[in-house]
MARKE-58132 format. One record per residue (C-alpha): z, x, y; residue in three letters. Coordinates in steps of 0.2 Angstrom, whole numbers, plus 5000, padded with zeros to 4 digits. Example, Ala and Ser with C-alpha at 12.3 -4.5 7.8 and 13.67 -1.06 7.14 Angstrom:
BEGIN
503950624978ala
503650684995ser
! end
This chain:
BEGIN
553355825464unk
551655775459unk
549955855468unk
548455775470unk
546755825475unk
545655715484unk
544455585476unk
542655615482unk
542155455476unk
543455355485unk
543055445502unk
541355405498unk
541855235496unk
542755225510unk
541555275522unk
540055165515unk
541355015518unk
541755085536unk
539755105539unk
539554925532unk
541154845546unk
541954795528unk
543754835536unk
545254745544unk
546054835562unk
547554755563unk
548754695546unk
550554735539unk
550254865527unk
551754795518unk
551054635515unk
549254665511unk
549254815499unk
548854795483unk
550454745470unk
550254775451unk
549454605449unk
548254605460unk
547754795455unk
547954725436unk
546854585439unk
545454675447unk
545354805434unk
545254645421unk
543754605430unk
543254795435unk
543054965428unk
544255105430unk
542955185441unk
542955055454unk
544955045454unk
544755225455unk
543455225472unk
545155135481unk
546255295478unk
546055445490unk
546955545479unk
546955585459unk
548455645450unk
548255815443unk
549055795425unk
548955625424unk
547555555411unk
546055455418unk
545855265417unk
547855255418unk
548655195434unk
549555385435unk
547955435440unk
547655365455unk
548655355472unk
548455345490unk
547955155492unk
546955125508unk
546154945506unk
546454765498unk
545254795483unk
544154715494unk
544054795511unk
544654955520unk
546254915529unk
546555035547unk
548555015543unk
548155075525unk
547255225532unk
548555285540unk
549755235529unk
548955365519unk
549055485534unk
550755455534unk
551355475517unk
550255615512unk
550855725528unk
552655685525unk
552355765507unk
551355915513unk
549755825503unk
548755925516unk
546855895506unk
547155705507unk
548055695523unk
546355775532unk
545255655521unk
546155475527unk
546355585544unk
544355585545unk
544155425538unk
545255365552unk
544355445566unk
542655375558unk
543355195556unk
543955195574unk
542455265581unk
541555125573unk
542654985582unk
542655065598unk
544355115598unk
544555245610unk
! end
């Protein structure tokens, strides 16, 4: 199984984003997240460290500027998503990712606490 560690840069990210009200409460995961085109067509028009600043998590072992590098989705390439937050929660918890389950855990809380959800 792989192991990541958590993508400082990405939190960072994230949280400007959340301060900034760039995100979506309330979408199907499933049908927004990114798929290999939309990923491949913003890296035509981005560099691998903006792809990278969507990934919570980097790949240990896995060469930068590749794909492998990079997991734990949590927006549209455009704007954090709530359901891709804790998508993230999710996933990273079931696989005992405990470093980047506590990351999209806090990012979470913060995005929450800036829409008032109680």
């Amino acid at each position: 199984m792989a192991t990541y560690t958590v993508n400082p840069a990405a939190v960072a990210h994230a949280r400007k984003l959340i301060d900034a009200r760039q995100y979506v409460l309330d979408s199907d995961w499933g049908e927004v997240q990114p798929r290999a085109e939309a990923e491949n067509a913003y890296l035509e028009r981005h560099s691998w460290d903006d792809y990278a600043a969507w990934h919570l998590g980097l790949t240990e072992g896995a060469n930068d500027a590749t794909k492998a590098r990079y997991a734990f989705v949590y927006g549209d390439l455009r704007r954090v998503h709530r359901s891709g937050l804790i998508a993230c929660v999710y996933r990273a918890s079931e696989w005992r990712h405990k470093a980047v389950e506590l990351a999209a855990h806090d990012l979470l809380q913060r995005l929450d606490q800036m829409a008032g959800i109680d």
